[in-house]
N, C-alpha and C positions, 0 to 999 in steps of 0.2 A: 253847553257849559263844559268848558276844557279841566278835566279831572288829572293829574298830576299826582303820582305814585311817592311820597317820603320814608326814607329808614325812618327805626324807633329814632337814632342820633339824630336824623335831620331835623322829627319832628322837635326832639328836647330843646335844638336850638332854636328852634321857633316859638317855644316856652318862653327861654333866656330875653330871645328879642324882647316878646311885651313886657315881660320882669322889668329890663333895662328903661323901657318907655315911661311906664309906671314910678320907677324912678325917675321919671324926668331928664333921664341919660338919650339923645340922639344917637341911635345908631350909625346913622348917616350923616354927620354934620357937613353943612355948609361953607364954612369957615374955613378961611386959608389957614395949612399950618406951617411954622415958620422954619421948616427942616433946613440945618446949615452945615451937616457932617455926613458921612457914608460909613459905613462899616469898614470898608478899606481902608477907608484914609487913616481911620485912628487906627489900624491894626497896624498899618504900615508904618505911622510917624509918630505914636504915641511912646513919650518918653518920661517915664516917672520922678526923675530929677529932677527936668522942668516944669510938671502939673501941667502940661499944657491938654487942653482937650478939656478945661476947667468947665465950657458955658457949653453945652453941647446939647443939639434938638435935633433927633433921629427919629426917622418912620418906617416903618417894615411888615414884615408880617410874623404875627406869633407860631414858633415854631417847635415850639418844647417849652416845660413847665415844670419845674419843682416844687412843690410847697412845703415848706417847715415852719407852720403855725405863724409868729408876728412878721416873716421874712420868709422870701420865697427868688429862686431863681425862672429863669427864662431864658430864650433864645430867641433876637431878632432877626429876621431875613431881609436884607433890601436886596436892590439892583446889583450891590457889587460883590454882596457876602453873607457874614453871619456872625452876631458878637450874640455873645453874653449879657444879659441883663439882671440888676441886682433891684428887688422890691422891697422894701420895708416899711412896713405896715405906721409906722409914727412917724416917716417921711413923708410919703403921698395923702397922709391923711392927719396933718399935727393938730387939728384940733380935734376934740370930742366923736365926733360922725366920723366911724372907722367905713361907713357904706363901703365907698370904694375898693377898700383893700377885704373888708371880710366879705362881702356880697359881691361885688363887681369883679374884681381882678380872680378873687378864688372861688367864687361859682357859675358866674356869668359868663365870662368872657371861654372862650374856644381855642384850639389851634390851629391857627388859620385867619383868626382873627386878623386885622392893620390897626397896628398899635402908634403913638406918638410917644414919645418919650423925652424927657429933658431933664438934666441932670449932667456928672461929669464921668469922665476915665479914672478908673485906677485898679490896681492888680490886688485882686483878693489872696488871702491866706495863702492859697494853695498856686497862685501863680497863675490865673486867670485872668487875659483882661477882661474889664467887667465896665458896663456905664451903670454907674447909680443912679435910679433913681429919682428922679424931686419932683416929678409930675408924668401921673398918665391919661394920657387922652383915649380914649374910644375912636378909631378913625372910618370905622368899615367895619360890620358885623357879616363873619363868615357862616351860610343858614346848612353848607353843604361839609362832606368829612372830609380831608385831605387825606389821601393813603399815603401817607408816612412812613417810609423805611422803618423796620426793624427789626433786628437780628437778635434771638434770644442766647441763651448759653450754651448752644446744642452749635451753636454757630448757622441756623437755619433763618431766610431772612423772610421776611411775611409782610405783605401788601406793598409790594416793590410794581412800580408802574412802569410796566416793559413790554407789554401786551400792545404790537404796533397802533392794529386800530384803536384803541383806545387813544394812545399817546396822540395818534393824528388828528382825532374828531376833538381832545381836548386838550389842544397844544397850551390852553390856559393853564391846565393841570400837572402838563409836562414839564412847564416852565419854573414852576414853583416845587415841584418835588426833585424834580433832575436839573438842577440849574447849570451843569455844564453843559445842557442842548443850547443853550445862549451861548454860547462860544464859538458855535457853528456861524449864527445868523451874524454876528459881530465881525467874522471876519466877510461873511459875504459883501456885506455893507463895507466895510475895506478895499474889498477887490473890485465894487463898481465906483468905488472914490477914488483910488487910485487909475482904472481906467480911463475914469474924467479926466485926472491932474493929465495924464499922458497924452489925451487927444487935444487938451485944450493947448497943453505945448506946443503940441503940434498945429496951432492953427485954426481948428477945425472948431464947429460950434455946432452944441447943443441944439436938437429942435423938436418940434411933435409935429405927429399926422395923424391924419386921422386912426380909429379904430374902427366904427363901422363905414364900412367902404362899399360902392354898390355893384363893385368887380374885384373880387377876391384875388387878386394878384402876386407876383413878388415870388411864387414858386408853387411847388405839384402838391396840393394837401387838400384832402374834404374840408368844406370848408361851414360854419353854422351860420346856419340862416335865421333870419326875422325878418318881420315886417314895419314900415314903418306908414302908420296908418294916416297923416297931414299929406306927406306926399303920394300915398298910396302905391309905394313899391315894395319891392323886396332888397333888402339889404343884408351885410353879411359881415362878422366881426373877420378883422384881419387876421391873414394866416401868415401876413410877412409884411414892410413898410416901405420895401425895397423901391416900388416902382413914384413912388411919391417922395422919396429924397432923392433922387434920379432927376425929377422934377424941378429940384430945386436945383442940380447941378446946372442943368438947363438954362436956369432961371437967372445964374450967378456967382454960387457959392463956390466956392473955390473948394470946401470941405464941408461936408456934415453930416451929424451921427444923430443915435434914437437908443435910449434903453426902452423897448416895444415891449408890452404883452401882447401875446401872438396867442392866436384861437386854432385849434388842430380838432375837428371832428374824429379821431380816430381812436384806435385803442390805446389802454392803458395799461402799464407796467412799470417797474422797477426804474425805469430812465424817461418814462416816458407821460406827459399829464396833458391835460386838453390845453390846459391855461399855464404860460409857462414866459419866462425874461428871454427876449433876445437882442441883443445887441448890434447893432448896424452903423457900420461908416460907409462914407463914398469921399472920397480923394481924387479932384480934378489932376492931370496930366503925370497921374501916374499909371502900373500897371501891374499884373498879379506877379511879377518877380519882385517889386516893390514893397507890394503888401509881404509875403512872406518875411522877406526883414524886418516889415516891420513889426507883423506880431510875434517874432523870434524876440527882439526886445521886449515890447508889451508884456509878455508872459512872465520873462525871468522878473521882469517889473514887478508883477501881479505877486508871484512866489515871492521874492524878498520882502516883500512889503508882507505878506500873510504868514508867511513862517520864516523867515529870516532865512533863509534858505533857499535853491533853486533844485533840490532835490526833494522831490515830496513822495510819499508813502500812499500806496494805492493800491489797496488789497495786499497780494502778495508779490505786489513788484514797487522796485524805485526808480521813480521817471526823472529825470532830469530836464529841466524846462530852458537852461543854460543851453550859449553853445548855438551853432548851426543844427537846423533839423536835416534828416535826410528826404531826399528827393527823388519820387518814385513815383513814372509814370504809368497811370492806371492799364494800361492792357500791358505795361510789362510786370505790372503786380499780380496780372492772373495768370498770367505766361508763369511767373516764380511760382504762386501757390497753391496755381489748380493743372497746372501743366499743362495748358492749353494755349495754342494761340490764335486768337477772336478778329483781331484784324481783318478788316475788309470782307467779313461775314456779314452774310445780308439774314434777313428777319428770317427764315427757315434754315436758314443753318444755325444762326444760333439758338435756334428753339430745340433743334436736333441737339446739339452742343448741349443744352441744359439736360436732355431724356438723359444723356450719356451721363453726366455729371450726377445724375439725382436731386438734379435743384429745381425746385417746385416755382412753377408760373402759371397766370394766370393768360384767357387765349386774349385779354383786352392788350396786353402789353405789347409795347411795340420794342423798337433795336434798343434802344437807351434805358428802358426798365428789364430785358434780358441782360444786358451786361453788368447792369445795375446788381442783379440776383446773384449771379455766376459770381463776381467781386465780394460780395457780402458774404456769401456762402463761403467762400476757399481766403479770401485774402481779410477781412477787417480784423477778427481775432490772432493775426499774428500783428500788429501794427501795434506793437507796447509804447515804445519809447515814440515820443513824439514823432511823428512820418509825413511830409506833402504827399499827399496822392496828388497829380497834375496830369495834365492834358488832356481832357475827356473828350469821349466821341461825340460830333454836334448836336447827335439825337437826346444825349444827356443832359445837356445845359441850353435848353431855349432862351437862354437872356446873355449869354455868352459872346464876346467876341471871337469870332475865327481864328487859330492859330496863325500866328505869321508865318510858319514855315509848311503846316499841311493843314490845307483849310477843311479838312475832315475828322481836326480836332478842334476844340478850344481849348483859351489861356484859365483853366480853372484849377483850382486848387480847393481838397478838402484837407482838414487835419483831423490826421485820426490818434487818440490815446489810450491804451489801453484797450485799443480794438475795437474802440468807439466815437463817430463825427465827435467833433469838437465846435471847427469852425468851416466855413463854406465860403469860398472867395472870385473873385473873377477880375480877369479887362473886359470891362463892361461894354456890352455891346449895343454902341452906337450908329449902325446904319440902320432908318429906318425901313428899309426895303427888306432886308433882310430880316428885320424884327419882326414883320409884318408875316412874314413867310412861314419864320418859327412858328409864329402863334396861330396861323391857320395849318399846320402840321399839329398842333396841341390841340387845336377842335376838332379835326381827324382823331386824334385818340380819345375824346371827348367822345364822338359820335360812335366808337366802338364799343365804349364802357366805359371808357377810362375815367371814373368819377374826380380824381385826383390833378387829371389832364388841364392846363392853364385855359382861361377864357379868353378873348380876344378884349383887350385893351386901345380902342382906337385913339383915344385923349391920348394914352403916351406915346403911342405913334406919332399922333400929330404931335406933342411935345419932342418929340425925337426929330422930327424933321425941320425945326426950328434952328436944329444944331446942338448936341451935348459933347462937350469935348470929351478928348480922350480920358476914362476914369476908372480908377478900382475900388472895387468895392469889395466888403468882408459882412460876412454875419457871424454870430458868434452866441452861442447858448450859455446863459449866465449861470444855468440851476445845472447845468452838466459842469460847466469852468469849476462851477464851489462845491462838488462834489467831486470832484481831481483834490483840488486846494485843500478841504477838512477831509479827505480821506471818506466819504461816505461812498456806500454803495446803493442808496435808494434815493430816485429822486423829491419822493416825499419825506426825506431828513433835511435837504435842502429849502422845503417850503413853508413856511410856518402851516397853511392851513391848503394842502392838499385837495385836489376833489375825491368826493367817495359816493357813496353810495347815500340816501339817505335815511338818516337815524330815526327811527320813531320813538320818541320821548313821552308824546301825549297821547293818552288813552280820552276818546273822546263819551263821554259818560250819556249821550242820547244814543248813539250805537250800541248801547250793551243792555239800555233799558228795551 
């Protein structure tokens, strides 16, 4: 039997509960309530010459409490705000049986509580708008204590809910005492609605793929395994969606995209979570100098539409999402920031290159995850203002088409902000012979260590050899984009419910006998 630990408060409210039962009051009613206003709106349009707001049924959560014997104030919280609320004891209760207001509203009930309310607008004495009144419902009994801001005389503030983990394991809690972390997640939902409105302009359609897939493809990531016990194999949550809308280009689609949850067995940090939004288009007969314009538009899109602006605020710089980005390609980025030039360096000399440098590798790495390091180390932190890194060496991009002018690059392009990937793009590379090649070069790093090294894919080989036109493709991380867009620096402000560690709550009571 699962033993569960209560403060004295929590336990009182669980007093309150049976009280209210006993009464014959539901804590939890079933019953639709018939809510027809927000806090907003009468805050916003409420005009006292008119009496409009006269028939008004609002639900929220009790948030402050006055009492002054036959009358008493309050504070409702909904979705949009916070009004005022006015009780009066010969209102809510005009016959004889004062229960309600003496028992119920002034001992019973909590802060924290979801109250219903029905009654009108009007501005008290003191200039307050206020709803009266004329019926209240019990909607939701709160058994736990809200830590409620407050700041005594001394101007010192006490049981302020700031302590990360906390706010992350109980973003329920977060939501309700800090209601401007809602502001965050409102514009996120913004910026993948507006993404839609923009790809659908453009053509392109919506689609889904799979999740657990039984070859982890699409790019270099450990990747989490299960099993799937009817078929008896091993399967693996995606690390990317990429080679299966490829598929469909294959297949016909002239365009189409994925908002994906992508699975990352790796570590965790500030930018960085297992379970995370990423974003994917593929665009028949276009190419990665294509794509670059077009997520130069997209972006100022995305910005205008979230802050009315195409200049945004990110830590202590302002990036401007407007405009042509600049265009820099990657060994001329480590040529400018590490003062070297890597060009035509075979794997021991750029390994020699990194002792020099002091950039730590690992012996599994092969050319494309040494140049990988050297670039990360000397060049991503200077890359503020929006930047194409392009043309990467072939050992970096195994799904990449050739460059057309030195085929010992490809057509790829990352965008970095802030000193940080953003999005990841290519001219998708469609000869299967060559695809084939790559990816028995990726089992080569596979067979040295390389855990993160791609598996061999034959289904899209053989899909590749059916014929995929010429196509670009973009990925694009949604919890990095909305953390540029609301100015956040941790990717778990962007997530409602982050991963962590796990919490132990229950003490189990046959382990301690």
């Amino acid at each position: 039997m699962a033993n569960i630990e209560y403060s004295e408060q929590e336990q009182i409210r669980r007093e309150s509960l049976a009280k209210l039962r006993e009464l014959g009051i539901e804590p939890y009613p079933a019953a639709l309530y018939p809510v027809n206003e927000t806090t907003k709106n009468i805050s916003d349009n409420y005009d006292p010459e008119k009496g409009n707001f006269a028939d008004v049924c609002i639900a929220g959560r009790l948030m402050s409490r006055r009492i002054m014997g036959a009358a008493s104030f309050g504070e409702l919280q909904d979705e949009t705000g916070r009004i005022q609320i006015y009780v009066k004891r010969d209102e809510i209760c005009p016959g004889e049986d004062k229960t309600m207001y003496n028992t119920v509203w002034k001992k019973l009930l909590d802060i924290g509580d979801v109250i219903g309310i029905k009654g009108y607008a009007f501005i008290t004495q003191t200039g307050q708008l206020s709803i009266h009144a004329k019926e209240l419902t019990l909607l939701s009994k709160s058994l736990r204590v809200l830590p409620i801001v407050k700041t005594d005389a001394d101007g010192t503030v006490h049981d302020s809910f700031e302590d990360p983990e906390l706010r992350y394991r109980q973003r329920y809690v977060d939501l309700i005492v800090n209601p401007q972390v809602k502001d965050t997640f409102v514009k996120r939902a913004k910026i993948i609605s507006t993404m839609r409105e923009y790809f659908n302009e453009a053509g392109c359609v919506e689609v889904e793929t799979p999740i657990l897939q039984s070859i982890p493809g699409g790019a270099t990531a450990r990747p989490f395994i299960t099993h799937h016990n009817a078929l008896d194999i091993p399967l693996y949550l995606r690390i990317a969606n990429e080679l299966y809308l490829k598929r469909l280009i294959v297949g016909g689609f002239s365009g189409v995209y994925e908002f994906a949850k992508d699975f990352r067995n790796e570590g965790m940090d500030k930018t960085h979570n297992p379970e995370f939004t990423c974003m994917e288009i593929y665009v028949a007969y276009k190419d990665y100098i294509w794509m670059m314009e077009f997520v130069e538009k997209m972006l100022a899109k995305v910005s205008m539409a979230v802050n009315g602006t195409t200049k945004v605020k990110i830590g202590e710089n302002e990036v401007d999402f407007g405009g042509e980005y600049r265009r820099l390609p990657i060994l001329d980025a480590i040529r400018e920031y590490a003062g070297v030039d890597v060009s035509g360096m075979d794997e021991a000399e750029l390994r020699e290159t990194c002792k020099k440098l002091n950039v730590e590798v690992e012996p599994s790495m092969g050319k494309g995850k040494l140049i990988d390091a050297i670039f990360g180390e000397y060049a991503e932190k200077n890359l503020i203002q929006p930047t194409f890194i392009i043309d990467y060496p072939v050992e970096m991009s195994p799904l990449t088409k050739r460059h057309r002018n030195n085929p010992a690059l490809t057509e790829r392009f990352e965008l970095f902000v802030c000193g940080k990937e953003l999005a990841n793009a290519y001219s998708e590379l469609n000869d299967p012979i060559d695809q084939l090649e790559r990816f028995e070069e990726q089992a080569r790093l596979k067979s040295k260590g390389d855990d993160e090294a791609m598996f061999i894919d034959f289904d899209f080989v053989r899909a590749l050899e059916y014929g995929m036109p010429p196509t670009s493709g973009l990925g694009m991380g949604i919890d990095r984009l909305t953390m540029f867009m609301t100015g956040q620096t941790a990717i778990q402000d962007v997530l409602f419910f982050p991963q962590m560690r796990p919490e132990k709550i229950v003490k189990d009571s046959k382990a301690e006998e």
